[in-house]
C-alpha positions in Angstrom: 3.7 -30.9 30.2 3.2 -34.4 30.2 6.3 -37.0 30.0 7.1 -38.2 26.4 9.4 -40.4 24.6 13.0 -39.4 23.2 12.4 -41.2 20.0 12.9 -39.2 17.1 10.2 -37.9 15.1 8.6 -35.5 12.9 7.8 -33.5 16.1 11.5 -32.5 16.7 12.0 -31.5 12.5 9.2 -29.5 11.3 9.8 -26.5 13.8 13.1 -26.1 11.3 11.7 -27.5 7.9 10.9 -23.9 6.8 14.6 -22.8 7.6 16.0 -25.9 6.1 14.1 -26.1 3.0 15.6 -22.6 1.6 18.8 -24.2 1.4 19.3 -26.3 -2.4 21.1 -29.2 -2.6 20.8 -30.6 -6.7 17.4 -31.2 -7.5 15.7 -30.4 -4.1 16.5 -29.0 -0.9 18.0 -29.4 2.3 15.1 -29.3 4.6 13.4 -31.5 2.2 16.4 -34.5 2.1 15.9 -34.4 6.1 12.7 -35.2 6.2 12.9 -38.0 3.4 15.3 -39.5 5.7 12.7 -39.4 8.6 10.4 -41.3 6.7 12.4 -44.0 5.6 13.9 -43.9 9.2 9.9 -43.8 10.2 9.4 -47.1 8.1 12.1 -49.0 9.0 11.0 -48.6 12.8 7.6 -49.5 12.0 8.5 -52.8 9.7 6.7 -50.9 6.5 3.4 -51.0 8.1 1.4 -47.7 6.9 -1.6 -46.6 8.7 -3.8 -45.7 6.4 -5.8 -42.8 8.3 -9.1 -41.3 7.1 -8.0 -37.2 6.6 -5.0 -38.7 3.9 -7.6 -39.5 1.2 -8.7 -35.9 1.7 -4.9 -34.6 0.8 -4.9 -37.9 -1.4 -7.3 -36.4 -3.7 -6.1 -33.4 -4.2 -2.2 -34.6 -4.9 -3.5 -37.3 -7.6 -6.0 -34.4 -8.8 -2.3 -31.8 -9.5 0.1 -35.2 -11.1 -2.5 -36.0 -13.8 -3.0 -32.1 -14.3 0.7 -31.6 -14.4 1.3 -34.5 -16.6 -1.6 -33.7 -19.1 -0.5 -30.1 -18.9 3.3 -31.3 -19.9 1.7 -33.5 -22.8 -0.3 -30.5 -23.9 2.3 -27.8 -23.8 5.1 -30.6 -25.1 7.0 -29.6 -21.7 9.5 -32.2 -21.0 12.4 -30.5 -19.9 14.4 -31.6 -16.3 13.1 -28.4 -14.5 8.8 -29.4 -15.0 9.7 -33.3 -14.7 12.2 -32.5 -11.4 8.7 -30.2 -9.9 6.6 -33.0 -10.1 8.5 -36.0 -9.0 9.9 -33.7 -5.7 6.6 -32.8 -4.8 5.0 -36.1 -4.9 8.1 -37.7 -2.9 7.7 -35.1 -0.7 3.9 -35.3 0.2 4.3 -39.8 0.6 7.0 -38.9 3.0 5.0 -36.3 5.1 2.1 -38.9 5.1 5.0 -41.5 6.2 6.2 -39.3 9.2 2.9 -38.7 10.2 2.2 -42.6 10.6 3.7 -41.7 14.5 2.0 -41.4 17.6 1.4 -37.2 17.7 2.9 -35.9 21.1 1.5 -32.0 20.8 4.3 -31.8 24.1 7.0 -32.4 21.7 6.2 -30.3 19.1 5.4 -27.3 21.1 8.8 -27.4 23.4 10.7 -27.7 20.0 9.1 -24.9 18.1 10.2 -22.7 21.5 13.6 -23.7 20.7 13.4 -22.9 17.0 11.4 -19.8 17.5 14.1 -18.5 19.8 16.8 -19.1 17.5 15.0 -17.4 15.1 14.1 -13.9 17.7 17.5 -14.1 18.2 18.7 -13.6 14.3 15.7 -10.7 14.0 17.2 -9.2 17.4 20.7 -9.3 15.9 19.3 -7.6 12.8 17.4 -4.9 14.4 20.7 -4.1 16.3 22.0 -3.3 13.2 19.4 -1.6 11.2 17.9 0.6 14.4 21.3 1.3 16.8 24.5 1.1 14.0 22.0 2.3 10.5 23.0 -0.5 8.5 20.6 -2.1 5.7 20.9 -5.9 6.2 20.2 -9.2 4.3 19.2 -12.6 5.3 22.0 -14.6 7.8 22.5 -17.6 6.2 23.5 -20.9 8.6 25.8 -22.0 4.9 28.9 -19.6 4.6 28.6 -17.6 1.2 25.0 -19.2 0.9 22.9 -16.3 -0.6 18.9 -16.8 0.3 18.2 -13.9 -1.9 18.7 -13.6 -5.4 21.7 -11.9 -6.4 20.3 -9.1 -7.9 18.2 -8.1 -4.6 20.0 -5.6 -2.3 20.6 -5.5 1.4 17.1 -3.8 2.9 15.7 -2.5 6.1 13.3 -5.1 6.9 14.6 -7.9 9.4 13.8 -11.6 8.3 16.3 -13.4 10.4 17.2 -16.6 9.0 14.3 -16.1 5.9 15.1 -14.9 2.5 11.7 -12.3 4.1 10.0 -11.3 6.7 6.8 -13.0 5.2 8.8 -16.4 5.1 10.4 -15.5 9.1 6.5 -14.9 10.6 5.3 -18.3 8.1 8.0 -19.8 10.1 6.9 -18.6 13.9 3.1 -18.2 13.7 1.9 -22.2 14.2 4.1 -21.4 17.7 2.0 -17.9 18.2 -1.3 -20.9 17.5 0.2 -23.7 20.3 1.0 -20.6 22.8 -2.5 -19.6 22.6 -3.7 -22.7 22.5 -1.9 -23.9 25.7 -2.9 -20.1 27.1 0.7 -18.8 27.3 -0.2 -15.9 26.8 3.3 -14.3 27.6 5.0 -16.2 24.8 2.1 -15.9 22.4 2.9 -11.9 23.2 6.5 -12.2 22.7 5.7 -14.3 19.6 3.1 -11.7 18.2 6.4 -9.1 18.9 9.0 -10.6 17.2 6.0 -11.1 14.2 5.4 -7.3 14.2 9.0 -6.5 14.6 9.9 -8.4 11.2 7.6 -5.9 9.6 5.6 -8.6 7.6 2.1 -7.2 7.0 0.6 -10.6 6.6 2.5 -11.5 9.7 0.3 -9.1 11.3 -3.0 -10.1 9.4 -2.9 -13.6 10.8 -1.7 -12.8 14.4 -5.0 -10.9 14.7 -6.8 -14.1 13.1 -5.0 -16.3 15.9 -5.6 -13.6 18.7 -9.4 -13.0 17.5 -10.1 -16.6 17.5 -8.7 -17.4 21.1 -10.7 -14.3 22.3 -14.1 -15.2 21.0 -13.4 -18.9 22.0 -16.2 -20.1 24.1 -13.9 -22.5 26.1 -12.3 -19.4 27.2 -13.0 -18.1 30.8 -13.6 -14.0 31.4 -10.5 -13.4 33.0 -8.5 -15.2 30.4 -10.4 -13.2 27.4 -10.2 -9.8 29.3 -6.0 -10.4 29.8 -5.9 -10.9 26.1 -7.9 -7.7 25.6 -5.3 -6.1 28.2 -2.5 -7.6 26.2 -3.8 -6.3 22.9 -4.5 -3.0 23.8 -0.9 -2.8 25.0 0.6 -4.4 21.6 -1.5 -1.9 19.7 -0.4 0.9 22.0 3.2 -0.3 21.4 2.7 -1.2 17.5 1.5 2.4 16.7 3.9 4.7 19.2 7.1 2.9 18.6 9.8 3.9 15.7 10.9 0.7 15.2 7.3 -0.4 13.7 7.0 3.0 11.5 7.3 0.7 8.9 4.7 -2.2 9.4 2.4 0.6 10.5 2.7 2.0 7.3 2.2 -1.2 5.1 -0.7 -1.8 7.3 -2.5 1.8 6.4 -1.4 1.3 2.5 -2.9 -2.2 2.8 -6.4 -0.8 3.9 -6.6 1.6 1.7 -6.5 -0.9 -1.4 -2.8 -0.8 -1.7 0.7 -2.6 -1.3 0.1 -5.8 -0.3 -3.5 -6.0 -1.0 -2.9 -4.7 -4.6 -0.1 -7.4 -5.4 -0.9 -10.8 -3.3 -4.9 -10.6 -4.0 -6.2 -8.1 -7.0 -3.6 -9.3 -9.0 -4.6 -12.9 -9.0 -7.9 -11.6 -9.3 -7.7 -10.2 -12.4 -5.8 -12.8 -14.3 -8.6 -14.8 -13.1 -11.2 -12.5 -14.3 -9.8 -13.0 -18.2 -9.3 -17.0 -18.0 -11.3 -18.8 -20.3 -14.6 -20.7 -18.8 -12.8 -24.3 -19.5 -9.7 -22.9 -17.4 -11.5 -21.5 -14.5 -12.9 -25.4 -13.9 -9.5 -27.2 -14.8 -7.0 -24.6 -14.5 -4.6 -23.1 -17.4 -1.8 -24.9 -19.6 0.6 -22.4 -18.0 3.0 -23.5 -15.3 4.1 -19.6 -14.6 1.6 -16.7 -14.4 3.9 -14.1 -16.3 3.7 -16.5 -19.4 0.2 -16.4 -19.2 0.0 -12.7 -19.0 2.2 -12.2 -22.3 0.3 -13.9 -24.6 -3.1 -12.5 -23.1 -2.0 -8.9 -22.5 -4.5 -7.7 -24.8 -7.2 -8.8 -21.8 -6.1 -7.0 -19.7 -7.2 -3.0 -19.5 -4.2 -0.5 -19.9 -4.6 0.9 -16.0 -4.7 -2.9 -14.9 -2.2 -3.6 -11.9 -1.1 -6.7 -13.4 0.3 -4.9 -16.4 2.1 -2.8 -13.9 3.7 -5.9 -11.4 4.3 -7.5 -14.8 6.7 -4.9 -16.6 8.2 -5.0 -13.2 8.6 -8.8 -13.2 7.3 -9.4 -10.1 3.9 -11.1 -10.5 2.8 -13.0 -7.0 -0.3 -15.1 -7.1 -1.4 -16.4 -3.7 -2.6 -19.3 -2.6 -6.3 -19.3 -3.6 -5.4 -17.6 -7.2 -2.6 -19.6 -8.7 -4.6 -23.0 -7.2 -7.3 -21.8 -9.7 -4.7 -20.9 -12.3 -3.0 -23.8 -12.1 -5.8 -26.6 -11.3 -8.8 -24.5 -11.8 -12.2 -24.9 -9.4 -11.9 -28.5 -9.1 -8.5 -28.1 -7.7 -9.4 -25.3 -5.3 -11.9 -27.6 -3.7 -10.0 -30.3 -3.2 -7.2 -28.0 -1.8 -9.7 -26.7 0.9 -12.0 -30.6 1.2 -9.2 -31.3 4.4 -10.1 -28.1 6.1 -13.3 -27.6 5.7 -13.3 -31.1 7.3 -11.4 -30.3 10.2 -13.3 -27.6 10.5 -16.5 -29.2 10.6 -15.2 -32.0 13.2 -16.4 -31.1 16.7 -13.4 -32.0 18.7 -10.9 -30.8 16.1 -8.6 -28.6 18.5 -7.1 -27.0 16.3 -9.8 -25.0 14.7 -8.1 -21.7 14.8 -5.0 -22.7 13.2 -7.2 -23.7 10.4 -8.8 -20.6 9.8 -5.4 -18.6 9.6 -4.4 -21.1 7.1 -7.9 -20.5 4.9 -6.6 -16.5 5.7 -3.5 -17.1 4.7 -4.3 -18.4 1.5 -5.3 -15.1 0.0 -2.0 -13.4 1.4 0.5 -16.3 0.9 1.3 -19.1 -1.4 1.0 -22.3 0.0 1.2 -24.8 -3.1 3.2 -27.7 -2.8 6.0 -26.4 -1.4 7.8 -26.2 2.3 4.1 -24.2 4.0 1.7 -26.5 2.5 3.6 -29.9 3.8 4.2 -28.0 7.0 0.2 -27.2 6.8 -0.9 -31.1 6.0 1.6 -32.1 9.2 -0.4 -29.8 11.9 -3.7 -30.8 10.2 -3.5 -34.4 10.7 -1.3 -34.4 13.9 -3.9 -32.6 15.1 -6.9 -34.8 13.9 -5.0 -38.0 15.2 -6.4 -36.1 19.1 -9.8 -36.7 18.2 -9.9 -40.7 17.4 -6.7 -42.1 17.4 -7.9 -45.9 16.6 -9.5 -44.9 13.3 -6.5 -46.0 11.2 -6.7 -49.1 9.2 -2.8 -51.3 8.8 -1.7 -52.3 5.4 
């Protein structure tokens, strides 16, 4: 790796954002105070001078598009209370000081080495875990870096699925798979291994979904040379081998089957969206609904929804989940859906974009995971611009 400077930067942070950001302090979080902090520290050291760069008017849009929905929605409804005016102010803080911290000179180096040190942190917490759970039989809950900090909810119990540091294994893998991307990327392919692992290990189904996205795309790369595609083969045939013989992934294994088969996850992070979609009214699907929560929705529309309909079923159980793609659409309708996906699609379409496969996970990971203005989707507009500043990095105009 090449030589780089000690100055701090976003580089060395937003390997631990996700872990950070699940601790509250008042009206925000941890994770996000930190990187408020980096920005103003970002625009003291550059004298208030903003680059204005040409993807931000791409995540521009789309965050101007949300406010004057929120707002209008807030109007509508006659929503003032702290909680819905708190939502909006955090996350338009938040995205200004990801654009801030992103004004920096990107060192891919940097960021790499420090995920490494976060990702091993992490391995270690799921290692401790699965100790626990697989030698001693003891259900476990998220290890929390605050004493008497509870990630979960208070009425959630101790399980058998290892998360680490997460409140879940679906927020642990979230956490670890832009490292599984840069080991691949960098063809390390013996930590992109132990990455893929610890992902299976966690028992996360999506986890496993979007390793084979990453894997898939560095094997039908066409910068890739024969023997490099035919060791990943090697190495994937041996995960498999180890990912359907072993005990201690019994469990993924069997998420993984349910999921094919229509079930489990499939059932609850994508048909269920689906279907609340399906009964929107045509004004709604364009501009999205008057509902900020998805469950409100669904009790005064329950007569639209057909007595064997799985939402009906999650929603007695209080545990609607719309993913990425479904609660954009709620929330901001079509219009807002395209502007979500306007940045990748761009990076996407440029040539020397490097990090191509990383944005294809993400469009993945949108029908699995939900990625709406929170901790993953600032994380995601971070590695999508750090990663377009490689391809022309004297494109940005001062103000």
């Amino acid at each position: 790796m090449e030589k780089y400077k000690d100055e701090f930067g976003i580089e060395y942070f937003l390997p631990f954002y996700p872990l950070l950001v699940q601790y509250n302090i008042g009206p925000t979080s941890l994770g996000n105070i930190i990187l408020i902090i980096i920005a103003l520290y970002t625009l003291i050291k550059q004298k208030c001078i903003i680059k204005i760069k040409p993807e931000y008017k791409y995540f521009i849009l789309f965050i101007i598009y949300a406010v004057f929905r929120d707002i209008l929605k807030m109007i509508i409804m006659m929503d003032y209370s702290r909680t819905y005016v708190n939502r909006i102010t955090e996350y338009v803080i938040v995205f200004f000081a990801v654009l801030i911290v992103c004004n920096k000179e990107f060192n891919e180096d940097k960021l790499y080495f420090t995920w490494k040190i976060a990702a091993s942190i992490y391995f270690l917490g799921l290692i401790f875990q699965m100790i626990k759970l697989y030698v001693l039989g003891h259900p476990i809950m998220p290890i929390s870096i605050i004493p008497s900090y509870s990630l979960r909810a208070e009425d959630m119990v101790a399980t058998f699925r290892p998360s680490s540091f997460f409140s879940e294994p679906a927020a642990f893998v979230s956490a670890i798979l832009p490292l599984e991307f840069l080991t691949l990327k960098n063809k390390e392919i013996k930590w992109a291994i132990i990455v893929t692992f610890f992902a299976l290990c966690s028992t996360s189904t999506v986890g496993i979904i979007l390793s084979v996205v990453l894997w898939s795309c560095f094997l039908f790369s066409r910068t890739e040379t024969i023997k490099t595609k035919i060791a990943v083969l090697v190495s994937a045939i041996i995960i498999i081998a180890l990912f359907t013989n072993l005990d201690i992934f019994s469990a993924s294994l069997s998420k993984l089957l349910d999921v094919s088969s229509g079930g489990s996850t499939f059932e609850s992070r994508i048909a269920v969206g689906f279907d609340i979609i399906k009964t929107q009214p045509i004004e709604t699907l364009f501009f999205g609904t008057n509902y900020s929560e998805a469950s409100s929705y669904i009790a005064q529309n329950i007569n639209k929804f057909a007595s064997t309909s799985s939402v009906l079923v999650y929603y007695r159980a209080q545990v609607v989940f719309l993913n990425t793609f479904s609660r954009v659409v709620f929330m901001y309708g079509f219009v807002g859906i395209l502007l979500f996906y306007l940045p990748l699609i761009k990076a996407l379409r440029t040539p020397e974009y490097s990090a191509k496969s990383y944005i294809i996970m993400i469009i993945v990971a949108t029908f699995a995971q939900t990625m709406l203005l929170n901790a993953a989707y600032f994380t995601m507009i971070v590695m999508v611009i750090s990663f377009f500043d490689q391809c022309n990095p004297k494109r940005e105009e001062k103000v």
